[in-house]
C-alpha positions in Angstrom: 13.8 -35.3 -26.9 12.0 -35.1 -30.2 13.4 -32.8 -32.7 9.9 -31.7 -33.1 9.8 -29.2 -30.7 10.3 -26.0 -31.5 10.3 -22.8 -29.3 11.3 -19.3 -29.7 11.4 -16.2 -27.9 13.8 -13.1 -27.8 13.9 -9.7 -27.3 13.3 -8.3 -30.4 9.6 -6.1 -30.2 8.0 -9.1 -31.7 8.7 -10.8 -27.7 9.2 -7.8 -25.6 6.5 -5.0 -25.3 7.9 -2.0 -24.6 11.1 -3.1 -25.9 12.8 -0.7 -23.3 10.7 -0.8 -20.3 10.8 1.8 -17.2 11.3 1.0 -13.4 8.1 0.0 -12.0 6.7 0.0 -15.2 4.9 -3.3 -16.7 6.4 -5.9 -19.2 4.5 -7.8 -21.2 7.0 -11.1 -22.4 6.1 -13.5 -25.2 6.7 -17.1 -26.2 5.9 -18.9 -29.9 6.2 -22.4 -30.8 5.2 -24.4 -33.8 1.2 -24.4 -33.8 -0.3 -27.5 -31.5 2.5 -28.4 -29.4 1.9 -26.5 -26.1 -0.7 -27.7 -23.7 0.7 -24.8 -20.8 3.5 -22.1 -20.5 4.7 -20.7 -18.0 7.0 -17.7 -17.1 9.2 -17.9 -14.6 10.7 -14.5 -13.4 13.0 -14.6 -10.6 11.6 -16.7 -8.2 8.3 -16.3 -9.4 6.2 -18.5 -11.8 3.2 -16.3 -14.1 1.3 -18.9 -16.6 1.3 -17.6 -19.9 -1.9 -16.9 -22.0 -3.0 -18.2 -25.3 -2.1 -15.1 -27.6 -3.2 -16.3 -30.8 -2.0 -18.3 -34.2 0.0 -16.1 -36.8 1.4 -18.3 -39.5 1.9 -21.3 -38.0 3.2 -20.7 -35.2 1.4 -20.1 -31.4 2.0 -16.9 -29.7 1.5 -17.0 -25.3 2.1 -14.1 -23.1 2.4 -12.5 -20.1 2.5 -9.8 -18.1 4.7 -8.6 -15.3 5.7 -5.6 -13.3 9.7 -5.0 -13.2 11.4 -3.4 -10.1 14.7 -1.4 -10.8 16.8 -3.8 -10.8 17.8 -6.5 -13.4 15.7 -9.8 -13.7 16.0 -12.8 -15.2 13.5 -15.2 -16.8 12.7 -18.2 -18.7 9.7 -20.6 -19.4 8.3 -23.8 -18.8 6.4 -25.4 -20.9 4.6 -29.0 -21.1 3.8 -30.4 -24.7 0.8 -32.1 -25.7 3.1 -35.0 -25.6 3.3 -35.1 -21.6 7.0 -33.8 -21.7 8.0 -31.1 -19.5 11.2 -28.8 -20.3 12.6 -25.4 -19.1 13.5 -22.8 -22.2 16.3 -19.9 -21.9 19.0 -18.8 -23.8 20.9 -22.3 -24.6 17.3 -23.4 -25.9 15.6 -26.3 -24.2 16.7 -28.1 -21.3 15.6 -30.6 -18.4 14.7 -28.7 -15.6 15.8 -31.0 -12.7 19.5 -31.1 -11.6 20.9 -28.3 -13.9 21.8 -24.6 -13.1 20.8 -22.4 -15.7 20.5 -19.5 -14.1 23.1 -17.9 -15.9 21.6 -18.6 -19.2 18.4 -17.1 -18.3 17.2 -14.3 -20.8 17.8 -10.6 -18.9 15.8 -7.5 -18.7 17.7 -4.2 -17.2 14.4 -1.3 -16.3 15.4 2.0 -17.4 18.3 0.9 -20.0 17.9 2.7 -23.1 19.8 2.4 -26.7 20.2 6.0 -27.6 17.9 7.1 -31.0 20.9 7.7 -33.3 22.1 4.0 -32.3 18.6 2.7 -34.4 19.9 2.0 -37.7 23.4 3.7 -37.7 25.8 2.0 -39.6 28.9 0.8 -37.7 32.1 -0.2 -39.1 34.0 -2.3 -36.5 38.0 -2.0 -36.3 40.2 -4.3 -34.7 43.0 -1.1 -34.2 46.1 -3.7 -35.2 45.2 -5.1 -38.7 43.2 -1.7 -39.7 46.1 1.0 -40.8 49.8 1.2 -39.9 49.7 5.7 -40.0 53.1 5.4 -37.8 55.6 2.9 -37.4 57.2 4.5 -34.7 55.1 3.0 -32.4 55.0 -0.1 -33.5 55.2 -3.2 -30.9 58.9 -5.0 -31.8 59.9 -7.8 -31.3 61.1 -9.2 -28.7 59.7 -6.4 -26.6 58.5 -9.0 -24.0 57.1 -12.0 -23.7 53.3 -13.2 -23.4 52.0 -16.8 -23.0 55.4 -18.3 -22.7 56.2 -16.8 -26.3 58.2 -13.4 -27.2 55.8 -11.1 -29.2 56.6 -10.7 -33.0 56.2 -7.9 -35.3 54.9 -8.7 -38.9 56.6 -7.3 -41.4 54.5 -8.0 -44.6 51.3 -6.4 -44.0 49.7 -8.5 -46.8 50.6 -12.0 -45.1 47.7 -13.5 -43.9 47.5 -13.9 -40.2 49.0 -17.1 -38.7 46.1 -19.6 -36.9 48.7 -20.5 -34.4 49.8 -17.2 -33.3 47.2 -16.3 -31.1 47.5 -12.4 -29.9 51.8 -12.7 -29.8 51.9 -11.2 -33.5 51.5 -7.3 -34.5 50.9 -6.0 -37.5 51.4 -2.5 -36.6 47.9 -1.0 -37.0 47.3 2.5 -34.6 45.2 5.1 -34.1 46.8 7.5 -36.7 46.1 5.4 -39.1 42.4 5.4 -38.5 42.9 9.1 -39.0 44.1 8.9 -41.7 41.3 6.3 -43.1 38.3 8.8 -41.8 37.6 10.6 -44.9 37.6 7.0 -46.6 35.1 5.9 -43.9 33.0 8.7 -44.1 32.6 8.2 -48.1 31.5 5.3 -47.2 28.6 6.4 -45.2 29.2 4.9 -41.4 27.5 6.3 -38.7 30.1 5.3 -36.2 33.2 3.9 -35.4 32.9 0.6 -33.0 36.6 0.2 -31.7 38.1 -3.2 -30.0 39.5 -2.0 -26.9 42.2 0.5 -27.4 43.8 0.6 -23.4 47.1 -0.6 -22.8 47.3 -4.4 -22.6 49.9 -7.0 -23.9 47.8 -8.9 -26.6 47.0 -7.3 -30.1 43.1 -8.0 -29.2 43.7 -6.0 -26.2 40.7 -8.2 -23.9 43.8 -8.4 -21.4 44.0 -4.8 -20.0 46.8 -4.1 -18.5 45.4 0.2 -17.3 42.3 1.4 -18.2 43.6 4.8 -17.5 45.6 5.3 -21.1 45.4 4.5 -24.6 48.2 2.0 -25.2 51.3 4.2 -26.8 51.7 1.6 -29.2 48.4 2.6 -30.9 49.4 6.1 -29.8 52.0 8.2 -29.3 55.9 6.8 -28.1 57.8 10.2 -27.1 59.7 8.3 -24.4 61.8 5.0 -26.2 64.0 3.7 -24.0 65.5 0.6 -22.8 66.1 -2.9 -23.7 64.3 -5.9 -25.9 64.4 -8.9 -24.0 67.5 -11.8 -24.6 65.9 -14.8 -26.5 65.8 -16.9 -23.8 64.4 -14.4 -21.3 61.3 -14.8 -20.4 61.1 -12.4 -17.3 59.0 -9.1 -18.1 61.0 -7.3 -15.9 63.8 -7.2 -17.8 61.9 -5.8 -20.7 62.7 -1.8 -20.0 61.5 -1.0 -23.5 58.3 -2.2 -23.0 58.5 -0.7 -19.4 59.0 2.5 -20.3 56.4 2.3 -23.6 53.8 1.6 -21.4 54.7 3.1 -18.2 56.4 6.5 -19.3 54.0 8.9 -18.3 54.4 11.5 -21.6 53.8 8.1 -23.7 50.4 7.7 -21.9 49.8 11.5 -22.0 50.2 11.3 -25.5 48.5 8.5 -26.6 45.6 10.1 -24.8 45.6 13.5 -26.8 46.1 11.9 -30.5 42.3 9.8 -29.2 41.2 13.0 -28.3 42.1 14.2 -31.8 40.1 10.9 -33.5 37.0 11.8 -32.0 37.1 15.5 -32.8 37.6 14.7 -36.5 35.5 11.5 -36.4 33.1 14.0 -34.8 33.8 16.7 -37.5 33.0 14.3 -40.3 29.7 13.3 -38.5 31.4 9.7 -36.9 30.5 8.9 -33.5 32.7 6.4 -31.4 32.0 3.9 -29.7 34.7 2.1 -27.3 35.1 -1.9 -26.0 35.7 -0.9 -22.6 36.3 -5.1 -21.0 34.9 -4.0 -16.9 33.9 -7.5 -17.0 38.0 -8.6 -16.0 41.5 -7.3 -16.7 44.7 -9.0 -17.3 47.6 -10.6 -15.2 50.1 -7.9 -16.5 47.3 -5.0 -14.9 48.8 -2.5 -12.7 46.0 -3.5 -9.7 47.7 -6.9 -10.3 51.1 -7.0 -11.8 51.5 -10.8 -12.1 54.7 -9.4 -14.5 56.0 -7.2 -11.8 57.0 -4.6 -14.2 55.2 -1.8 -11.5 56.6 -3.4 -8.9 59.3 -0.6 -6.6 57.9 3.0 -8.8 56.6 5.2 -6.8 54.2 6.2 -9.2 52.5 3.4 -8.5 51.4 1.3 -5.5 51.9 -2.4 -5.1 49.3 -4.9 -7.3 47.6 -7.5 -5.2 50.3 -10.0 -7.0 52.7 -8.4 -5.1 51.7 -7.4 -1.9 48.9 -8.2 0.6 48.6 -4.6 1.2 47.7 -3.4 -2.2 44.8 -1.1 -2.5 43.5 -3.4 -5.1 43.3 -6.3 -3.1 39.7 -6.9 -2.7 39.6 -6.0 -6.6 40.4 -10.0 -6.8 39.5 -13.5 -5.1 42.6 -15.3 -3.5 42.2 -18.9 -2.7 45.4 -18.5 -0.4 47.1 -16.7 1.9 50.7 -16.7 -0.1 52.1 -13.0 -0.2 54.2 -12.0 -1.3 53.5 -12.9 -5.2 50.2 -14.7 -4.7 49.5 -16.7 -7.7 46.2 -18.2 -6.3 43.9 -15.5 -8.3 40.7 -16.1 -9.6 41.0 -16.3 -13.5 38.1 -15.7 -15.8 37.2 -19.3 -17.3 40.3 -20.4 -15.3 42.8 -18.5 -17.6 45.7 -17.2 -15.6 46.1 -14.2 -17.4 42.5 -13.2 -17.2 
């Protein structure tokens, strides 16, 4: 493929007109490439294919178009084009590509009718926090360590706030950050002048990314509150999680969640009092292997607060929440991961 060939499109107002457009409502989708190089475009939207019209030359680049009308569901799209040269490629996301024998239709660009990006959101200023490494405002609740054990490892808390985060230790180290010390930081964030507060998922979950969600009910107590503190660490050698009772009880204890719950409540009301909107990572797209609907850890397994994970039992009322590619109860390790990752 020459590396003379140059397309671009996305869905900025320069490509998309209206940016956000209504159910039933018409779309008009552009394409530009380097000026001369496209003898015909086409638009291919669903199953359908719309040839593109010659827009005009701004710069020097070609602009084609066209125009479609949108249902109320979500579509996808992508173009073909032919070059001057003869050639003949398909264009999406991942940039240009031979059309025959490759599925791409999960790189296809997507447009979602009726979604809307609320006014304030045009132009506010976020500031981004990663809960962990942001402000250590109570040690109390700090994850310890030994507390259990993720990824084959036991979790480790950093003492030395200031060291620089090992490479190698993945989301098994934790400096301690929590949500009191984001309050504590607001009046510092609002001199600076942010709009809003973008946090990385804040719900209970074992990695100090927390992309692994263990129950999107709570905020995790050990960015909250920890009223209830008992049990054990786990020996060094231990690896099982349901020996870890300290853990057990952090996350499980129902005035920890309660809690944890309130002091977010509290966040937003001062973030909100200072003129901060927040903004949460919420991860619906898959949870993680220690999750209550799963409990690959078995650290919900007997309570009768909670009912069986579809790890444990056949019967769970979470089984159709996952793909099994056997029939092995009890403690069904044949779950669909995301990407193939066990504990996704």
């Amino acid at each position: 493929m020459p590396n003379s060939y140059q397309l671009f499109h996305d869905q900025t107002l320069d490509y998309i007109h209206p940016l956000q457009p209504l159910p039933e409502g018409e779309v008009t989708i552009s394409l530009s490439s380097e000026s001369n190089q496209i003898a015909s475009a086409v638009l291919v939207y669903e199953k359908e294919e719309y040839p593109m019209s010659f827009e005009g030359t701004f710069g020097s680049f070609d602009f084609y178009h066209a125009t479609v009308r949108l249902g109320t569901e979500r579509v996808g799209y992508s173009f073909r084009v032919q070059f001057h040269d003869g050639a003949i490629r398909g264009y999406d996301r991942s940039g240009l590509f031979f059309e025959k024998g490759q599925d791409h239709s999960q790189r296809r660009f997507f447009l979602t009718p009726g979604l809307s990006t609320p006014d304030w959101a045009k132009g506010a200023v976020m500031y981004q926090i990663l809960v962990d490494r942001f402000c250590n405002g109570d040690p109390s609740s700090d994850v310890l360590s030994d507390e259990y054990a993720y990824g084959g490892r036991h979790v480790r808390r950093v003492d030395d706030w200031n060291r620089v985060p090992d490479p190698l230790s993945d989301f098994n180290e934790f400096y301690g950050g929590d949500l009191q010390g984001v309050i504590n930081k607001l009046d510092y964030l609002q001199d600076l002048g942010i709009d809003a507060i973008y946090f990385n998922p804040i719900f209970v979950s074992p990695s100090s990314h927390k992309y692994d969600i263990q129950d999107y009910d709570h905020v995790d107590p050990h960015f909250g509150r920890i009223v209830s503190d008992r049990g054990k660490l786990l020996d060094p050698d231990d690896q099982d999680n349901r020996n870890a009772t300290r853990y057990i009880d952090r996350v499980t204890n129902r005035e920890n969640l309660e809690a944890s719950d309130k002091l977010f409540i509290e966040l937003v009301e001062k973030a909100h009092e200072r003129g901060i909107r927040v903004i949460l990572d919420g991860v619906f797209n898959h949870c993680g292997s220690f999750n209550k609907w799963l409990d690959k850890e078995r650290i919900y397994e007997g309570r009768a607060d909670y009912p069986h994970g579809a790890y444990v039992a056949q019967d769970s009322p979470y089984h159709d929440y996952f793909s099994f590619h056997k029939q092995s109860w009890p403690y069904n390790g044949s779950y669909e991961g995301w990407w193939g990752y066990d504990t996704l």
